[in-house]
C-alpha positions as CSV (number, residue, x, y, z in Angstrom):
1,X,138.6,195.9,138.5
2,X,138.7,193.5,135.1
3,X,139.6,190.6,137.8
4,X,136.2,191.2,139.5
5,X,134.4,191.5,136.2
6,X,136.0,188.3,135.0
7,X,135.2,186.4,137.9
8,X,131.3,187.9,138.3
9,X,131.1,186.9,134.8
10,X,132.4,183.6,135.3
11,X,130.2,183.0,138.3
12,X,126.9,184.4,136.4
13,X,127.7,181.5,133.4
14,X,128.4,178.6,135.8
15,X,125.8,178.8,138.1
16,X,123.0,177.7,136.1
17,X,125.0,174.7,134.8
18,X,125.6,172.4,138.3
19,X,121.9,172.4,139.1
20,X,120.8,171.4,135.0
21,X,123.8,168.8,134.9
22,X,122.4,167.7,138.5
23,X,118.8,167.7,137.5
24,X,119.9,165.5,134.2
25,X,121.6,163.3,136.2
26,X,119.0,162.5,138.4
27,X,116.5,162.0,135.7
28,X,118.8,159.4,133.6
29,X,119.3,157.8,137.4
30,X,115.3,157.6,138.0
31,X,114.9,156.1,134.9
32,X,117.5,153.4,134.4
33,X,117.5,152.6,138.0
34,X,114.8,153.3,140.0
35,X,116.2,152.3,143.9
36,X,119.4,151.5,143.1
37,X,121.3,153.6,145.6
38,X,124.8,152.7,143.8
39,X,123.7,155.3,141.5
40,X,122.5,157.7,143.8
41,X,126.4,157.6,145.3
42,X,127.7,157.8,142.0
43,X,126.3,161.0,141.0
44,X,126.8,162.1,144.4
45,X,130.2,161.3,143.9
46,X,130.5,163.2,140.2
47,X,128.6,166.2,141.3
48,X,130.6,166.2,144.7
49,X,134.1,165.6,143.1
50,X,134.6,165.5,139.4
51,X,131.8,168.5,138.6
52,X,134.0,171.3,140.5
53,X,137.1,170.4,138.4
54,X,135.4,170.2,135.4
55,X,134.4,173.7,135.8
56,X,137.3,175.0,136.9
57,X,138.7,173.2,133.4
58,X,136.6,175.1,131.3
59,X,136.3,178.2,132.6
60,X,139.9,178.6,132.8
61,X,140.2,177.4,129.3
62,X,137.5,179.7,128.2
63,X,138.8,183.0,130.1
């Protein structure tokens, strides 16, 4: 029963985080570089790749 709590509680604080780190990212991107698609991989490529891990990094350092 505390693992389900633990991970519901988990899940309710990192969903709101990927789309507001996403959003962010886009926003630096559309300003710095407007149609630079380079960029548009990049993030794709943090959000896709390096975002997951870093969440599982903190929340198992949190928890």
């Amino acid at each position: 029963m505390s693992n389900e709590r633990e991970s519901i509680i988990k899940f309710i604080i990192i969903t709101p985080v990927s789309p507001v780190l996403s959003n962010t990212l886009l926003k630096v991107g559309k300003k710095k570089l407007i149609n630079n698609n380079s960029f548009i991989t990049v993030s794709y490529f943090i959000l896709k790749n390096i975002l997951p891990l870093f969440i599982s990094y903190v929340t198992h350092k949190t928890f």
